[in-house]
MARMIMI-660728 format. One record per residue: residue in one letter; x, y, z of N, C-alpha, C in turn. Coordinates in steps of 0.02 Angstrom, whole numbers, plus 50000, padded with zeros to 5 digits. Atoms other than C-alpha are relative to their C-alpha. Layout:
<tigus>
AXYZXYZXYZ...
</tigus>
This chain:
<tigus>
X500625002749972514714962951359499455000149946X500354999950059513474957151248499265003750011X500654996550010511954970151231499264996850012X500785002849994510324965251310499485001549931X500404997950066508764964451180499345000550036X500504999349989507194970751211499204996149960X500465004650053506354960451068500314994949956X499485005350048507074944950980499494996749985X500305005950061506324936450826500514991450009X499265007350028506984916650832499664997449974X500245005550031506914902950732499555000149929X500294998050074506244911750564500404996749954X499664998750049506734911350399500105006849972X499944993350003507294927750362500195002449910X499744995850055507414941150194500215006350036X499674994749975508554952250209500205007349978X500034993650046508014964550085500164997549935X499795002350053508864955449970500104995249993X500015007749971509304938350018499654995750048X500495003149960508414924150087500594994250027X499625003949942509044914450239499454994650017X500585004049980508304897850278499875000350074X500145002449948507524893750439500574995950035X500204994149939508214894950604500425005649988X499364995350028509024912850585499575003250074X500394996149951508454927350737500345006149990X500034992350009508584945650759499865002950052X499984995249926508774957350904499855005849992X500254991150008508064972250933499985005350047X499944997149941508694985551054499885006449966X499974993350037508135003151052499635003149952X500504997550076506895004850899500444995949933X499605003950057508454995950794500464993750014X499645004849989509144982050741500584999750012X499464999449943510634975250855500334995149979X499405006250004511074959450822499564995349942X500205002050041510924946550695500154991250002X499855008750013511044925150696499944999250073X499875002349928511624913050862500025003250067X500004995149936511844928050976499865001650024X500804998149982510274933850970499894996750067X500185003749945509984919551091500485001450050X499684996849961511444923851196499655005250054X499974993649988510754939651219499235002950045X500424998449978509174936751272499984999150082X499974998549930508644941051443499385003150030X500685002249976507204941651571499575006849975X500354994350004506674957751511499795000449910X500055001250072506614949851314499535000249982X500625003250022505084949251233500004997049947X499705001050036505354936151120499204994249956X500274999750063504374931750943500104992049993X499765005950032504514912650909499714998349920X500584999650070504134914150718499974991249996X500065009050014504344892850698500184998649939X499935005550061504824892750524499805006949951X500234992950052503974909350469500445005049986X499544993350026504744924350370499845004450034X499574992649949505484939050454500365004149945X499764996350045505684952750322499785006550016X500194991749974505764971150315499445004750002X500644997450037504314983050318500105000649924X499944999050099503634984050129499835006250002X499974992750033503564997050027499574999449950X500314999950028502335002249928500215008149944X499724995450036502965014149777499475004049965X500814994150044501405022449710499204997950022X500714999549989499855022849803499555003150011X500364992249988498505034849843499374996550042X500195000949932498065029050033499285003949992X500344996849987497035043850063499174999649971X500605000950021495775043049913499884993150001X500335007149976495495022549936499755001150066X500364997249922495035028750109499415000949991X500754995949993493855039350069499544995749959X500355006550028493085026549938499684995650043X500085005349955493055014950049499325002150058X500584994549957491765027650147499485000449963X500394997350046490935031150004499674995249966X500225004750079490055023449826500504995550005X499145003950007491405010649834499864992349962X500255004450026491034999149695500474995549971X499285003750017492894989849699499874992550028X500245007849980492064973949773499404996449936X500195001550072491184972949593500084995749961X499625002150058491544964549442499495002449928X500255000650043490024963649332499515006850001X500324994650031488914978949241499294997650088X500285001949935487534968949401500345003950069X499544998849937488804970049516499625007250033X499904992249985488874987849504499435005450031X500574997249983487074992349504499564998450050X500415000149919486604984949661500385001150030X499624993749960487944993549734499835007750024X500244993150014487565010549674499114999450026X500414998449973485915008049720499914997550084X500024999749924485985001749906500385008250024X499694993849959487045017149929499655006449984X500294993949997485985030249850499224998150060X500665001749963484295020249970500275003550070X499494998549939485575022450112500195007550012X499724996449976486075037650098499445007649955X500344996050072484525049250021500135007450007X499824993149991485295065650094500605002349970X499454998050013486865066350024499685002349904X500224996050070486535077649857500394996349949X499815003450059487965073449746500324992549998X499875006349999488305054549724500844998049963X499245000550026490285052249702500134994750039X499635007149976491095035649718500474998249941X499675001750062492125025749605500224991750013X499615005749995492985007349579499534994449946X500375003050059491945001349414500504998749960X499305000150034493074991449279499684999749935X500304997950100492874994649084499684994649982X500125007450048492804975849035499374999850013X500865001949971491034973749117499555005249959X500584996850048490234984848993500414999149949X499905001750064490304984248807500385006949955X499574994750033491934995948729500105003050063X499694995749939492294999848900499445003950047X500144994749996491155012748899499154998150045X500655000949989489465013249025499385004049978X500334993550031487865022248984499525004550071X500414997149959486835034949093499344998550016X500575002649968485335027249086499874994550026X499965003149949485625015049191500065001350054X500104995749939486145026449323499605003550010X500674997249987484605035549291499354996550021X500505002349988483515021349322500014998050074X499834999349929484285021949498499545003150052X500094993749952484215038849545500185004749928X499864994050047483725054249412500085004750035X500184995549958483565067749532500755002850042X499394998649964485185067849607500634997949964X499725001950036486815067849513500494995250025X499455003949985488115052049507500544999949955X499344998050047489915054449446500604994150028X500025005649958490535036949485500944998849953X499245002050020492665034849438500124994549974X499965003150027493265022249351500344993050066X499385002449939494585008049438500795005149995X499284996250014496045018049364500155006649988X499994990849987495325036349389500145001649935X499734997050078495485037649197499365003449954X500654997650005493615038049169499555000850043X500424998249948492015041849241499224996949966X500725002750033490175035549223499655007450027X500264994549957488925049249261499294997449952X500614999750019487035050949254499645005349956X500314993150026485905063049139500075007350061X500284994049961485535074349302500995002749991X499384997249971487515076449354500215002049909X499744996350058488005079149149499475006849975X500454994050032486515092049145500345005750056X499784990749962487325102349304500775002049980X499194997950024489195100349244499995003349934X499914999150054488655106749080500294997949936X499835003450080489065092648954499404999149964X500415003650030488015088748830500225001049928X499575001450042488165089248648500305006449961X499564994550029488835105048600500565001050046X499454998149986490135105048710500684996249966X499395001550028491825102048635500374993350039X499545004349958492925087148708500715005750016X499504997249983494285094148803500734998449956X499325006250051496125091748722500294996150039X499545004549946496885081748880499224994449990X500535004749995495105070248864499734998049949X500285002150075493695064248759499204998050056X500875000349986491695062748788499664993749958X500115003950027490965046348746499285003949960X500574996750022489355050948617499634994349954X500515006150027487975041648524500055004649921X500004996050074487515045948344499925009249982X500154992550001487005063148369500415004050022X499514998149963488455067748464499645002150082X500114999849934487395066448634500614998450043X499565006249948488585059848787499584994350015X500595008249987488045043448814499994996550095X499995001049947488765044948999500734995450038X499105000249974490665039749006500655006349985X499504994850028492115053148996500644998150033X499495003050007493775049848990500325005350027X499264996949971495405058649066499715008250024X499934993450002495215078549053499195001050001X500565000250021493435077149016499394997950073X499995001549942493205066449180499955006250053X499874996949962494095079049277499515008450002X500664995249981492865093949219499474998050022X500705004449949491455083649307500174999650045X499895001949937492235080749453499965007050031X499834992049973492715101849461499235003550019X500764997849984490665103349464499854998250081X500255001649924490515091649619500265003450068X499774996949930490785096949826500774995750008X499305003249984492495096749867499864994750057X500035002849949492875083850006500285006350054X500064995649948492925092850168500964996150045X499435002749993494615091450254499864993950062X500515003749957493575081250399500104992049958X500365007250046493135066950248500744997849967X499574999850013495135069250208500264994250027X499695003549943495685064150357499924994650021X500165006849962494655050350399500074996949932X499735004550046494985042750225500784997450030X499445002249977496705043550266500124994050061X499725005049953496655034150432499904992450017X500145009150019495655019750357500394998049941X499554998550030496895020450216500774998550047X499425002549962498385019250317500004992350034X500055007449930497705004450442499984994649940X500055002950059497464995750261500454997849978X499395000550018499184996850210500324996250051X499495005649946500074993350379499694993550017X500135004749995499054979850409500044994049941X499595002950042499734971950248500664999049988X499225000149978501454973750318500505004449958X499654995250007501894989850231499915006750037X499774996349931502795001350331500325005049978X499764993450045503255016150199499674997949937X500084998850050502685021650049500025007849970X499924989850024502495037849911499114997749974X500444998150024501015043549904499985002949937X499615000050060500975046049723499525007849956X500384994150026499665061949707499775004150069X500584997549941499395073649866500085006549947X500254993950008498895088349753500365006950023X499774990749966499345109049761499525002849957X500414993450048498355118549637499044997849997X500855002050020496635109149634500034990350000X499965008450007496675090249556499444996350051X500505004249954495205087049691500134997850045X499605002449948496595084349797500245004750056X499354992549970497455102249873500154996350065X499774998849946497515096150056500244992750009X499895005849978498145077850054500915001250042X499464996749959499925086950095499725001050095X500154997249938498995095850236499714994050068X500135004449949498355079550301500464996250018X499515005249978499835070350304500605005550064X499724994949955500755086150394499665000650073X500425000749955499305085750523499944992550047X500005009150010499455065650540500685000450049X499155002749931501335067450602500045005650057X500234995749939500895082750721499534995850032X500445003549955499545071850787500304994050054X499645004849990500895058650816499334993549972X500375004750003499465047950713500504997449942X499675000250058500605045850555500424993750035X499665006449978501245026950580500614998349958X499504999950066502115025350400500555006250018X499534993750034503725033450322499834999449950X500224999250078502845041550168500505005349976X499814995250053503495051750028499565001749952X500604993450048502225063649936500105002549952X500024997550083502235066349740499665007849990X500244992650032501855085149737499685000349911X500425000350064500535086449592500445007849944X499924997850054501405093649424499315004949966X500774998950025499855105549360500275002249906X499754999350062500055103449169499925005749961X500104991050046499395121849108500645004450039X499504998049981500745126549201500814999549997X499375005350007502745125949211500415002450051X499444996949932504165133349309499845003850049X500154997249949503275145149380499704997750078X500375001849910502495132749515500584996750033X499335005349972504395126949561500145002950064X499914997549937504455140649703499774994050068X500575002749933502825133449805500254993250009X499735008349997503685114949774500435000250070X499464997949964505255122049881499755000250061X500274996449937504305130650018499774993250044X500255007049956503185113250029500494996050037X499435006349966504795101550044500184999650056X499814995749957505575113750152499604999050067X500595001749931504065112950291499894994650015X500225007649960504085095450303500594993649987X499225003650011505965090050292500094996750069X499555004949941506655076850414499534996950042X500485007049943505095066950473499564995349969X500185005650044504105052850432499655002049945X500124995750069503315064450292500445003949959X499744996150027504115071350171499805000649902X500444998850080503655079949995500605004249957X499384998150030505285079749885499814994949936X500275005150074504425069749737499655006449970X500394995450047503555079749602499724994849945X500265003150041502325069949514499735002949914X500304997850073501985072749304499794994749978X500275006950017500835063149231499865001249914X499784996750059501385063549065499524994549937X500325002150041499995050748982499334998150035X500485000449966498425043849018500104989950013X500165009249977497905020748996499944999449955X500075005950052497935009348863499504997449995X500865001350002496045004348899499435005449958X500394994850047495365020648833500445004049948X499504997250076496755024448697500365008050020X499754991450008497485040848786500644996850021X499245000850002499175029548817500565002649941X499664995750063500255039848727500764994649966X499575006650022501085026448604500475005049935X499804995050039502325029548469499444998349927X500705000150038501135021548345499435001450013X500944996549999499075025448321500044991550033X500265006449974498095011448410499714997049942X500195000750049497405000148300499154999949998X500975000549997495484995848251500064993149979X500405008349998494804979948294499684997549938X500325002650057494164969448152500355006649912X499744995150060495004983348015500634996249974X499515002250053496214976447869500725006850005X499654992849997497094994047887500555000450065X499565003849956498454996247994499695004350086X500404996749923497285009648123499985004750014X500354994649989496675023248165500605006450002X499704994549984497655041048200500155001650048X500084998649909497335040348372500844997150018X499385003949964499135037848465500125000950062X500044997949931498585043948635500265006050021X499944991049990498855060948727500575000250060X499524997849971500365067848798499865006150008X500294992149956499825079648947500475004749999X499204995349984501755087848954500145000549943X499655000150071502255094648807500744997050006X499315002650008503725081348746500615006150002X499154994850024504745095848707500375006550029X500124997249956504555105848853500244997050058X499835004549961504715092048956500684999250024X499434998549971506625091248972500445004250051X499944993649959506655108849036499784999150060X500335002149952505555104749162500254994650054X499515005249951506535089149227500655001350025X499224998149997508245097049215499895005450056X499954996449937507695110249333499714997750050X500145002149922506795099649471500514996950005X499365006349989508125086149454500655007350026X499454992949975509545104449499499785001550072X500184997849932508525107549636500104992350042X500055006749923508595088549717499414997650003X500865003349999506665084649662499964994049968X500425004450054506145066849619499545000749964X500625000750045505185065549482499684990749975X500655006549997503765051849481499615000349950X500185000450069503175048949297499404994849999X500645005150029501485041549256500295000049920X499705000150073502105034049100499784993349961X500135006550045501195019549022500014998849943X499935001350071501165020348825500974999449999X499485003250014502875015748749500345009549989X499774994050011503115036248675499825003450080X499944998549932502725039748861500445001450046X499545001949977504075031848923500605001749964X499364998950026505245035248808500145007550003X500024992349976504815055148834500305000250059X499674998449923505255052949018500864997849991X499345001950015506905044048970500385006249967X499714993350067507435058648851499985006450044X500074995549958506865069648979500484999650084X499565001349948507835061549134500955001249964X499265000150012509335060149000500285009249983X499964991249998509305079548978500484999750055X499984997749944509345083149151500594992450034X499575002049964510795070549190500695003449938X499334994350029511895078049038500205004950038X500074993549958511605095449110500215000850075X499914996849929511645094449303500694992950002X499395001949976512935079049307499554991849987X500065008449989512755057549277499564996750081X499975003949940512815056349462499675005150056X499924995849962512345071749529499115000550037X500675000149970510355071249554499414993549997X500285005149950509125057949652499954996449942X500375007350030508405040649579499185003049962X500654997050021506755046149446499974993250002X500495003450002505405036149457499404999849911X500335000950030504355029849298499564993450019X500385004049967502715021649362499564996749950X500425001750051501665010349255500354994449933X499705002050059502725005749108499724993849971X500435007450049501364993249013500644996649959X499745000650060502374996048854500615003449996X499114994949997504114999848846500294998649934X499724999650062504804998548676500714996450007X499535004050003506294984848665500555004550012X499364994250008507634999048611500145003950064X499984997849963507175006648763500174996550093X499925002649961507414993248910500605000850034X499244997349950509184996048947500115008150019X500054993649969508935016148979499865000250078X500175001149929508305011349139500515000150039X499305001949970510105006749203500535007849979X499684994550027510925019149098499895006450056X500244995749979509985032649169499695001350086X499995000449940509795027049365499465001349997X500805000650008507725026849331499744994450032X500455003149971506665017449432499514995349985X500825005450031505395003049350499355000150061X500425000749948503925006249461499334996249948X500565006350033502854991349406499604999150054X500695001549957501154986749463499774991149969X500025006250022501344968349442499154995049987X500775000550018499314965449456499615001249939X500065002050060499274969449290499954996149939X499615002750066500254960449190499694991350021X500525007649979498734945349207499685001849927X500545000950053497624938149063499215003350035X500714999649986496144947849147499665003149938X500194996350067494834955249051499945005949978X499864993550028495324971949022500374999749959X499295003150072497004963248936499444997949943X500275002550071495914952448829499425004649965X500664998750054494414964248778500255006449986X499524992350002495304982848802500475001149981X499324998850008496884979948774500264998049929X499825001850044497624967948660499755001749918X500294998950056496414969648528500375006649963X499794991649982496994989448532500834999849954X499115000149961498984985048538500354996749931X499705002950052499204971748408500644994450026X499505004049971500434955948426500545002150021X499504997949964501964965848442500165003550051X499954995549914501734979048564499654995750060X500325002849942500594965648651500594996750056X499265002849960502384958048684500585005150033X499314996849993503184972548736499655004350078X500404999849925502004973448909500274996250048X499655002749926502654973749078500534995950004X499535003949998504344967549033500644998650068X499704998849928504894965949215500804994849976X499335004750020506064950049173500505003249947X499444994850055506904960349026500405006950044X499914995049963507014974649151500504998250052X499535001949937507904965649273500844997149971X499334998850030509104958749176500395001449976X499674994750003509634972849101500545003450048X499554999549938510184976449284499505007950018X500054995149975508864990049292499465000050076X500205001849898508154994749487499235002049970X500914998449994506224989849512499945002250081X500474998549941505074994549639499414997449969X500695003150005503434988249668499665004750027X500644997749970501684995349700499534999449970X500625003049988500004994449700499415005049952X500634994850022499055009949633499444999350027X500485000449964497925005349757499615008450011X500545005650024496295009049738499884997249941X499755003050068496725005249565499744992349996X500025006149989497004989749605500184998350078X499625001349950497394978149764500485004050039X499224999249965498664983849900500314996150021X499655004149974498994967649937500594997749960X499374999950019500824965749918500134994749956X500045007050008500804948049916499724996949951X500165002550049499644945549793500565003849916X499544997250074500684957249662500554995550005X499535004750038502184947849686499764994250001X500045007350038501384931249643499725001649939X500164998750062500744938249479500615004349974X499224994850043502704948349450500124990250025X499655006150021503284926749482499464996249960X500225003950027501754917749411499685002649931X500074996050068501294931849253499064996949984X500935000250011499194927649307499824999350070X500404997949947498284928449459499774993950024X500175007749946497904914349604499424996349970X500394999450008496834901849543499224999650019X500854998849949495284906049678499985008949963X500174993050013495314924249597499545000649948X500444999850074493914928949486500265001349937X499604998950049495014934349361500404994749970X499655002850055495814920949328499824996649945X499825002950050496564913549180500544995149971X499215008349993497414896349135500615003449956X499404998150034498534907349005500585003050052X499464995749989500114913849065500465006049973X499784992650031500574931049026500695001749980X499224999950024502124932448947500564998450037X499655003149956503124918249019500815003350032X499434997950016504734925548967500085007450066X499564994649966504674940049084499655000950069X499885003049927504234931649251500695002450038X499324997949964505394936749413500164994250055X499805004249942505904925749534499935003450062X500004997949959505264928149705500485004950045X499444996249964506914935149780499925006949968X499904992150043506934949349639499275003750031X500504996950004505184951849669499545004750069X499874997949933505134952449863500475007150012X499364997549980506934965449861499235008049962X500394995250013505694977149737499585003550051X500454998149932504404977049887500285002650064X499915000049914505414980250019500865005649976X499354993049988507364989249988499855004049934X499964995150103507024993749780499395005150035X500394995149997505385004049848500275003050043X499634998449966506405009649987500645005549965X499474994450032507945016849877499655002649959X500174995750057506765023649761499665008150027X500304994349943505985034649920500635002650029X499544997649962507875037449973499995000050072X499865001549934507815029350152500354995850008X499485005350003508935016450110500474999150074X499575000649945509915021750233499804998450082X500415004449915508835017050389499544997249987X500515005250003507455006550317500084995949936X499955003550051507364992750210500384991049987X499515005749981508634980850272499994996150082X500055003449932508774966450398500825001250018X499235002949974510544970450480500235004950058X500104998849953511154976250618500095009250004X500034992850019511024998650639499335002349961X500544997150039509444999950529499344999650055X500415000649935507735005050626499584993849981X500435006749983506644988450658499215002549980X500505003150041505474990250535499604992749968X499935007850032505044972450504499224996950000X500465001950002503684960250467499784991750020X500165006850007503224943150536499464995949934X500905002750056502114932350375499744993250066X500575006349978500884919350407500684993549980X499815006150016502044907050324500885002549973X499214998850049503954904350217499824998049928X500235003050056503304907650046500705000349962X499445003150035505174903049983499994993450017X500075007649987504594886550053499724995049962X500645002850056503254882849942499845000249950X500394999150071502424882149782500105007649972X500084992149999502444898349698499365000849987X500634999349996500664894349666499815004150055X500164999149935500494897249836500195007750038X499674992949971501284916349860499655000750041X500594993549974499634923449880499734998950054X500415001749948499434915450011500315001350067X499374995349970500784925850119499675005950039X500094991349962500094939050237500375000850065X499674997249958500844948450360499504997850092X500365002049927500454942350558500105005750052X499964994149964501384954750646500455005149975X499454995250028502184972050599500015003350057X499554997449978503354980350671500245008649970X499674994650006503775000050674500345002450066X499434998149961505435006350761499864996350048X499925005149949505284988750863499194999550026X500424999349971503584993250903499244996549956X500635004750043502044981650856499365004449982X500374996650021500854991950759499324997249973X500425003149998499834978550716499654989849998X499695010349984499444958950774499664995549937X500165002950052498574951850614499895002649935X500364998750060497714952150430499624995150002X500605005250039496314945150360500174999649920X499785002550055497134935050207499454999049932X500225001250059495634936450076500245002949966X499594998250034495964939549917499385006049966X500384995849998495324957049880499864999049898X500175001050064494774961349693500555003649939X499434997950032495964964749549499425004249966X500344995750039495614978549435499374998949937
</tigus>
């Protein structure tokens, strides 16, 4: 007897994680999972069906989002939130409606400012002083790498010019060695250790505007890619996501990057255990271990194997080759024993010697514990991957976690970057198409607030290598034609590749019949159309364990980094 359905999709075009099915295809859904699959569907339906007529539209799995950090875009989003920006203007009638708005709040923390809009990246403090002197502002970058701050907030954190640059950072300075009011990586992060923690209250409610953000973009898992243990500004993003699925508010299946604390090493491998341990077998779980083993290619702490160069210089460039937070040589040790225990490791790894550290470091720790024997690592970022190095990915069962919003002619590429990089390494950015056909496994994400979370828009810049052209950013060039993906590859990243890289493969990710009914109705069949046209793909209705979590989006196109 053929199985009643409590929900049937007809008449889509369906992905199936991996393959695309044209229009009419349908899908049954008994139970929280999928049941049935094609002509049957209809069979099967019955007066108690509630049934979906997509007309033509895609029917694909919840997405996946492989590196984002929900919680703090939340709280942004509450806050200084100067990611609807672009220009040095922009910014400052931002920052100031919110300090008019808000004249009780003491210390002024926000962030979502991008380098290109000031001159060397770098902003100055007296501009934020002509705001607000009296009260300090410590305002993040887009990529959390730097920070702007005002005279008052660098007079209570204690920079000025006798203090030393940290060795994980660097202190922007004028002739005298004043700060001039940007600080970079390590340098950053002692400014932030001055300001009020967030309260677990300002946690929480980041998080739940943060979440509604995501699912309402039709992802339906992700790894949170920093909830903090030792400090990082972060300690309780664990505690809120543990609190979240006790509440039964926790909608997603996340996975949680346990923060690596770099003055540290083995000794914090216990408290890793204990965490996992307490939050094994539900839609949370914290079996990732994040190291963030470089800094960005915008402010030169991408740890390359060459020095960066100098703009306008005959010479071949400077000394500088960026900073490696993990000691390289240490590093192995370190991977070989989380990888024994069963810990993903989630690699911030953008310079080219970055990446090739984590490679050297994953290949340790598969000599040692076994080829086959411990999970899928994750390396997130990978600007610059070094040619020699592209096929390790496969070799080594490593993860490409690309942030396809990048790899655009915006102007952080043309004024920050390239200049920096030089023609050859400029070509050796975001080689997703080299990556793939190597045969090695991507995932997609967002680094949201970084950048975008919209899915949709990343993969039309991982198939079109530049950005829609209604986006302020764009640019008629095309970013290194050669290593374009084809929608199918680029879609499977979003949806089963971020999926096996979180290890749920086995119940989410896929359209077929046994897996839970995660799924996503779009607005449209962007295998129908233009690829111009991706971005123009949002999610109408999603679906968790059969259950509609949310009935639209609003399709603008938010702001790239």
């Amino acid at each position: 007897m053929t199985e009643r359905l409590e929900l049937a999709f007809t008449n889509g075009a369906l992905f199936d994680g991996e393959s695309y099915h044209a229009a009419p295809t349908h899908v049954g859904v008994a139970g929280g999972r999928i049941v049935l699959i094609g002509d049957e569907v209809l069979d099967a339906i019955g007066p108690g069906t509630e049934v979906v007529d997509c007309d033509g539209r895609l029917v694909l799995p919840g997405m996946n989002d492989a590196h984002v950090h929900p919680i703090e875009a939340g709280m942004e989003m509450l806050g200084c939130n100067l990611a609807d920006g672009y220009t040095r203007e922009d910014y400052l009638e931002l920052v100031r409606a919110y300090v008019d708005a808000h004249p009780s709040v003491e210390w002024i923390v926000g962030a979502g400012w991008q380098q290109a809009a000031f001159p060397g990246g770098a902003p100055l403090r007296e501009d934020l002083d002509a705001i607000c002197s009296d009260r300090p502002i410590i305002l993040s970058n887009r990529d959390h790498h730097s920070a702007w701050l005002n005279s008052e907030a660098l007079r209570r954190c204690g920079i000025d010019a006798n203090t030393p640059d940290p060795a994980d950072g660097r202190i922007e300075r004028d002739a005298d060695g004043a700060p001039t009011g940007t600080l970079h990586e390590g340098a950053r992060m002692l400014a932030l250790s001055h300001a009020p923690e967030p309260t677990f209250d300002d946690m929480y409610a980041g998080f739940l505007v943060g979440q509604r953000k995501l699912v309402d973009y039709g992802i339906t898992s992700w790894q949170d890619a920093l909830i903090g243990q030792y400090g990082n500004h972060s300690p309780e993003f664990y505690t809120v996501y543990r609190t979240a699925e006790e509440r039964g508010e926790l909608i997603a299946r996340v996975n949680g990057a346990l923060w690596w604390e770099r003055s540290q090493g083995l000794e914090q491998v216990d408290a890793f255990v204990a965490r996992r341990a307490a939050v094994a077998g539900g839609r949370f779980r914290a079996d990732t271990i994040k190291i963030m083993q470089d800094g960005v290619a915008e402010n030169q702490t991408a740890s390359m194997i060459e020095p960066y160069l100098v703009p306008g210089c005959e010479c071949r460039g400077s000394d500088n080759a960026g900073i490696s937070f993990v000691d390289p040589e240490r590093l192995p040790d370190y991977v070989t024993a989380l990888d024994a225990l069963g810990f993903q490791i989630h690699f911030h790894a953008l310079g080219d010697r970055a990446v090739r550290d984590a490679l050297d470091a994953i290949g340790a720790a598969r000599d040692r514990n076994g080829a086959d024997a411990g999970p899928m690592h994750l390396l997130a970022h990978i600007q610059i991957i070094n040619p020699a190095d592209v096929a390790r990915f496969r070799a080594l069962n490593a993860s490409a976690n690309m942030q396809p919003l990048w790899a655009s002619y915006d102007p952080q590429m043309i004024d920050l970057t390239v200049p920096f990089l030089g023609d050859e390494r400029v070509a050796h950015q975001y080689p997703f198409g080299s990556l793939h056909r190597s045969g090695a496994h991507l995932s997609g994400g967002s680094d949201w607030p970084v950048t975008s979370a919209d899915p949709w828009l990343g993969i039309h810049v991982a198939v079109n290598r530049r950005v829609p052209r209604s986006h302020p950013d764009f640019n008629e060039r095309v970013f290194l034609a050669e290593e374009k993906l084809d929608l199918a590859v680029a879609l499977r990243a979003y949806t089963l590749g971020g999926i096996e890289a979180n290890g749920r493969d086995h119940e989410v990710g896929r359209i077929a019949p046994g897996y839970l009914a995660d799924l996503v109705v779009t607005n449209r069949d962007p295998f129908a159309g233009s690829a111009e046209e991706i971005h123009a793909t949002h999610a109408e209705h999603v679906y968790v364990d059969g259950r509609l979590v949310t009935p639209a989006h609003d399709a603008t196109i938010p702001a790239a980094r």
